[in-house]
C-alpha positions in Angstrom: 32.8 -53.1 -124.6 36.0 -51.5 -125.9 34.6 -48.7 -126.9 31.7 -46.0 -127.8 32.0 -43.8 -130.8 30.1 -40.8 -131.0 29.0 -38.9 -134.0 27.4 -35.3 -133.4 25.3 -34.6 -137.0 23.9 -31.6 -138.4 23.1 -31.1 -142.1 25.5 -33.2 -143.1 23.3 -34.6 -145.8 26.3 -35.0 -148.0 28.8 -37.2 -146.0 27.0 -38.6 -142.8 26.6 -41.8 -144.7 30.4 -42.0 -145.7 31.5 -41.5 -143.0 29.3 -43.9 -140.8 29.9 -46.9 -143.4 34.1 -46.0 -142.6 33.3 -46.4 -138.7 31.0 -50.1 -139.4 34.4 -51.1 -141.9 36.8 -50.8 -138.6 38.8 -53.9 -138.1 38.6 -53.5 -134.4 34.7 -54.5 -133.8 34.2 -54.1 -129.8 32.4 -50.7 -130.1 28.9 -49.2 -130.4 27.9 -46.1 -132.4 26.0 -43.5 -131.4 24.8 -40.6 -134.0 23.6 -37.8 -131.9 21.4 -35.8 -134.7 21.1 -31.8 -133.6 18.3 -31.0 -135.2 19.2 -31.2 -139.1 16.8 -30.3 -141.7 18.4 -31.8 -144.7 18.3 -35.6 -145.4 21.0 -36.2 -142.9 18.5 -36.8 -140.6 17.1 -40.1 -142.6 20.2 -41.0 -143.8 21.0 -41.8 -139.4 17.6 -43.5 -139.1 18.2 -45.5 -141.8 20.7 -47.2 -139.5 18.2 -48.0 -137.1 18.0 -51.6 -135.9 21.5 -51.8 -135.6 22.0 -53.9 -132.4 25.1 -51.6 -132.0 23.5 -48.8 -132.9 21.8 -45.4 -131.1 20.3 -42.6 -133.0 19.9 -39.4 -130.2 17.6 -37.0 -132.0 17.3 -33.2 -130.9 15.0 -30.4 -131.6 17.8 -27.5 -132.4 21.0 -26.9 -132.6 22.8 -27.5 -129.3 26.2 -27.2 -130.3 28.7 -29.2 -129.9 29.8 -30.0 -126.4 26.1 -30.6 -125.6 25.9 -32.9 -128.8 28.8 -35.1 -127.8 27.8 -34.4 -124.4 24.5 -36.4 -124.8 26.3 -39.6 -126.8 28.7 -39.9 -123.7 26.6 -40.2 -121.2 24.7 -43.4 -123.1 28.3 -44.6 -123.4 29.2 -48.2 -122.1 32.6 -48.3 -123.4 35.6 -48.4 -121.9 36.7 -45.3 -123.9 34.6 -42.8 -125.8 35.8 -41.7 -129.2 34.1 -38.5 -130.9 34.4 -38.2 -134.8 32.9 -35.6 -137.1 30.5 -36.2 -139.6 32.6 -35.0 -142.2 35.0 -37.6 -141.3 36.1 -40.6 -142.8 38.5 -43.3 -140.9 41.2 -45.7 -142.3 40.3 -49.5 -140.9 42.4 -49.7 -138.3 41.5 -46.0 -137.3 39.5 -47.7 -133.8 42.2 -50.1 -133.1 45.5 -47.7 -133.2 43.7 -45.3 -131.0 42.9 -48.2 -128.7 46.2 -49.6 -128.6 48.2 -46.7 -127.9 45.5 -45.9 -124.7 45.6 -49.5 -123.8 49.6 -48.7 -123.5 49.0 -46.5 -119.7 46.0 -45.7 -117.7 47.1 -42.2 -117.2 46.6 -41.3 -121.0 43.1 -39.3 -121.0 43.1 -38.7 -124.8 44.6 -39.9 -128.1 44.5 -38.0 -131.1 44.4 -39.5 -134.4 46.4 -38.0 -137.3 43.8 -35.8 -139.2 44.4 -35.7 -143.3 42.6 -33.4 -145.2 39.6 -35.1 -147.9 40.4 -32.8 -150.7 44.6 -33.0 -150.6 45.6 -35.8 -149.0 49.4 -34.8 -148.9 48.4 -32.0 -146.1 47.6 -32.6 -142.7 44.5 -30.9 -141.1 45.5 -31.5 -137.3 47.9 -33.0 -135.6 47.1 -32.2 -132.1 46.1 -28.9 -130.9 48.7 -26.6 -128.5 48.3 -23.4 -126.9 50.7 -20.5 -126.3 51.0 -17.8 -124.1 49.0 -15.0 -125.8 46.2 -17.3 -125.2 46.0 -18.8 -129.1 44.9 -22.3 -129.4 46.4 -23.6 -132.8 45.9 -26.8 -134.9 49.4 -28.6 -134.9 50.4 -29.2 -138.7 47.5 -27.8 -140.2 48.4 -27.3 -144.0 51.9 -29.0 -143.8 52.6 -32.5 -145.1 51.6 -35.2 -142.6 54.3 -37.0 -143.4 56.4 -34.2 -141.3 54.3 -35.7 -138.4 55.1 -39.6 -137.6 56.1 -39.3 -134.4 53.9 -40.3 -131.4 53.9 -37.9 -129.0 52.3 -36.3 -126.2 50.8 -33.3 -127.1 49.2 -30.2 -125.2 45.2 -31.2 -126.7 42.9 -33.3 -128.7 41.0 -32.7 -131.5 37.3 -33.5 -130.9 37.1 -34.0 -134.3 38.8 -37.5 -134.2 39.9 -38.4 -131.1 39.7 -41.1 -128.2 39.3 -40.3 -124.7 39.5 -42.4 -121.5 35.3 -42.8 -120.2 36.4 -42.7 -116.4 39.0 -39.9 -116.2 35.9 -38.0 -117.8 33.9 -39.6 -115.1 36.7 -38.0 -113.1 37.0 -34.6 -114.4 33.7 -33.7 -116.1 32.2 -33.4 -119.5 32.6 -31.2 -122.6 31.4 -27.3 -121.2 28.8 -26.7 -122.9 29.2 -22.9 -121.9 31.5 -23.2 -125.1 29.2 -23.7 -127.9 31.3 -24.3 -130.5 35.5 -24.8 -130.9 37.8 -24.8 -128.2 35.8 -27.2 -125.5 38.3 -29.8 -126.7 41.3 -27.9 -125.6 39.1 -26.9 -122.2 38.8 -30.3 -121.5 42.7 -31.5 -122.4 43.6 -28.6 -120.5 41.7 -29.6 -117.1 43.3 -32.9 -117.7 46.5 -31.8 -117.8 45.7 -30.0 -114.7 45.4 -32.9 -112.7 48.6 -34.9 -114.4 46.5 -37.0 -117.5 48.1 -37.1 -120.4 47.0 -36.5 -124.2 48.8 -38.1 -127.0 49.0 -38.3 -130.4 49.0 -41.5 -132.7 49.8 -40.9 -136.1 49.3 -44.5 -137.2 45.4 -43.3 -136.6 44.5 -41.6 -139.4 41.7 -40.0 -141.1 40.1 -37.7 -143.8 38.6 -34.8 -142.7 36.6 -32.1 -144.7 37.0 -29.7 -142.3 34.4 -26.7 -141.3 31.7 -28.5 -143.6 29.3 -28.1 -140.8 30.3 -24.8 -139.8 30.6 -23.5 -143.5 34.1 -22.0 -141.8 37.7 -23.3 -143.4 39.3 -20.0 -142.4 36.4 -17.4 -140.9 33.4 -16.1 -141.1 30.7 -14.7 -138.7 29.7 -18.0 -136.9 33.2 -18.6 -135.7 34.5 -15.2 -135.3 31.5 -14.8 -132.4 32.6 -18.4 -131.0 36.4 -17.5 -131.4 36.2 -14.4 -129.3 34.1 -15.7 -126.9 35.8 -18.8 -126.2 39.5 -17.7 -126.2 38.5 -15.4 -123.2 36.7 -18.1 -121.3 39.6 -20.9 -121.7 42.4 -19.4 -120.0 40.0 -17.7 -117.6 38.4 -20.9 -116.9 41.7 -23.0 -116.7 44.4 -20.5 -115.4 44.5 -20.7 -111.4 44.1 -16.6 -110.6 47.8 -16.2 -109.7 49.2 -17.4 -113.1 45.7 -15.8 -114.7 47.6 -12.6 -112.9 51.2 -13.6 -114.6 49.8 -14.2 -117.9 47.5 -11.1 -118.0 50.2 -8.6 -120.0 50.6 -11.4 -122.9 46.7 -12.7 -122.9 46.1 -9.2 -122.9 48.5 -8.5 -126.0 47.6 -11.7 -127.6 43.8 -10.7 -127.5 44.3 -7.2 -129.3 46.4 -8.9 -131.8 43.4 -11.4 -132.9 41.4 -8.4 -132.9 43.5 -6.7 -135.5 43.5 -10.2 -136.9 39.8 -10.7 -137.4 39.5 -6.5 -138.5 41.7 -6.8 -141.5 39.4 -10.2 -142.5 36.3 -8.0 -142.0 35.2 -9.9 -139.0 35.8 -7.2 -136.5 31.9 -7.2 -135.1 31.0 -10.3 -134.6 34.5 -11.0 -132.9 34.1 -7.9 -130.7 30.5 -9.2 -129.9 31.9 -12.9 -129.0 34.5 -11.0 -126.5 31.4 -9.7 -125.2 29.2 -12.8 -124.5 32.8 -14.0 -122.7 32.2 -10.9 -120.0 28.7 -12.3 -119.4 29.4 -15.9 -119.3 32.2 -15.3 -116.9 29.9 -15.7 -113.8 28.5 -19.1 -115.2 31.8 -20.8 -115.6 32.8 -23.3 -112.7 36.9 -23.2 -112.5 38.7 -26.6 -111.7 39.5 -26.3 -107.8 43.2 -25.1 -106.8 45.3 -28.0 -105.2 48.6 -27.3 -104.2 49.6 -31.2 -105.5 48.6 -30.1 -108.7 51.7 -27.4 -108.9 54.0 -29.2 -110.7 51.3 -29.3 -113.6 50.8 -25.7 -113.5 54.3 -25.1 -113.7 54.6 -27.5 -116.9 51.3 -26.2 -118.6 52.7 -22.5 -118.2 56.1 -23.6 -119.5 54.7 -25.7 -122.6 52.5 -22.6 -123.5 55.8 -20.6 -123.6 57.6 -22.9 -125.8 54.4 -23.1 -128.2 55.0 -19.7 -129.0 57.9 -20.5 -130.9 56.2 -23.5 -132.0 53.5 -21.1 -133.4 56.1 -18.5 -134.8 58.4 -21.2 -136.4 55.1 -22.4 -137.6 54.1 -18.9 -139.5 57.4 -18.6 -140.7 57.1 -21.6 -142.9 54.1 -21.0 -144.0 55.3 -17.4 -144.8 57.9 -19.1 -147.0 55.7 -21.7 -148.5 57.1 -24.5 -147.0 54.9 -27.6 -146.8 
């Protein structure tokens, strides 16, 4: 089987069935689907048994809520594809969605992850991601998001995948491990990209993949609010910290350490200051838990290019503020 799609669900009364009937419409048909239900109270939850009987079809149904990473977590390891392919409920895919991410993997088996070019539902002229990149205050940033797509044609390799759309290669996660479910909610896609990159994988983006994405209509977050201010400053601690080796953790420290009261500020001014402060917190006690990728010496050269990419993508973030500042689209 070419591949295993996996669809985390919660609540998602109002789009789960949309955006299931755009993954049974793909014209690339070697795949399974697996809806991995986190407990939803709403009519979501009938709405993915209602599928059931499917011969490609597995429903996963948990109690609560366990996030994200566990979510997906659960629908990979009934995988039998070659690659597994997460995509959001509130996510709705072209027909040849499948089959342009497959193609461009198919291309080299040192790709780990493709990224599909994600289009916002409610203004299809704007992208919502594009690939996701981090820079060297420790930021991870959605590539694109709120520019036109059309800006973004190009395939490219890119720093991380989206979780929210994107195809990833079953035995390098064999290889390197599944989604940490340490990190609840955003940023265990860019974990994972990142210990990927670590060891020489790469992650690309196809644009000729696209999809519409709602964006945050799980979450009820767009911009902020106190759900992913708690996730944000607990996560953006624990991935560098997690993913830095110590000496370049050490190198880093000044600018993490500036980029960290910056966000902050950030989260203050937006009235989000608490629960961000108490997300920095949880990071201080979840240090202990988290297992960092082993050291290797081989592994230098990637090191070296991670810590130069995440100093170019401040200028990538900057130029990227700028135009907004200026209203260009």
């Amino acid at each position: 089987m070419k591949a295993s799609i996996v669809i985390p669900n919660l609540n998602g009364a109002g789009w789960l069935r949309d955006s299931i009937e755009s993954v049974w419409a793909q014209t690339e048909q070697d795949f399974e689907l697996i809806v991995v239900d986190n407990g939803s109270t709403d009519e979501s939850l009938a709405i993915a048994e209602s599928y059931v009987g499917h011969e490609r079809y597995t429903l996963v149904k948990n109690d609560h809520n366990t996030g994200f990473s566990a979510a997906v977590n659960a629908g990979i390891r009934l995988a039998k594809g070659t690659y597994v392919v997460l995509f959001n409920n509130d996510a709705f895919a072209e027909p040849d969605w499948l089959a342009q991410l497959i193609a461009m993997a198919d291309t080299d088996p040192r790709i780990f992850a493709v990224q599909s070019l994600m289009i916002r539902h409610f203004d299809r002229e704007l992208a919502d991601d594009a690939g996701d990149y981090v820079t060297l205050f420790g930021w991870a940033c959605k590539r694109g998001d709120g520019m036109y797509w059309r800006r973004y044609q190009k395939p490219q390799r890119i720093f991380s995948a989206c979780g929210g759309a994107s195809l990833y290669r079953k035995s390098i996660l064999d290889e390197i491990g599944l989604f940490d479910e340490l990190f609840f909610a955003y940023f265990e896609d860019v974990d994972i990209s990142w210990r990927a990159n670590s060891l020489g994988y790469k992650n690309m983006y196809c644009p000729a993949a696209k999809c519409y994405h709602i964006c945050g209509a799980t979450t009820g977050a767009v911009r902020y609010n106190e759900f992913k201010s708690v996730q944000s400053g607990r996560n953006s601690i624990l991935l560098p910290y997690k993913n830095m080796p110590l000496l370049m953790f050490i190198i880093n420290f000044v600018p993490l350490l500036a980029g960290y009261l910056l966000k902050v500020l950030m989260f203050g001014l937006k009235g989000f200051w608490t629960p961000y402060i108490r997300g920095a917190r949880e990071a201080f006690h979840a240090i202990s838990k988290i297992q960092k990728p082993k050291f290797r010496i081989r592994n230098l050269p990637y090191y070296i290019l991670i810590e130069f990419w995440m100093i170019w993508n401040v200028f990538v973030y900057v130029d990227y503020r700028v135009r907004r500042a200026l209203g260009i689209k």
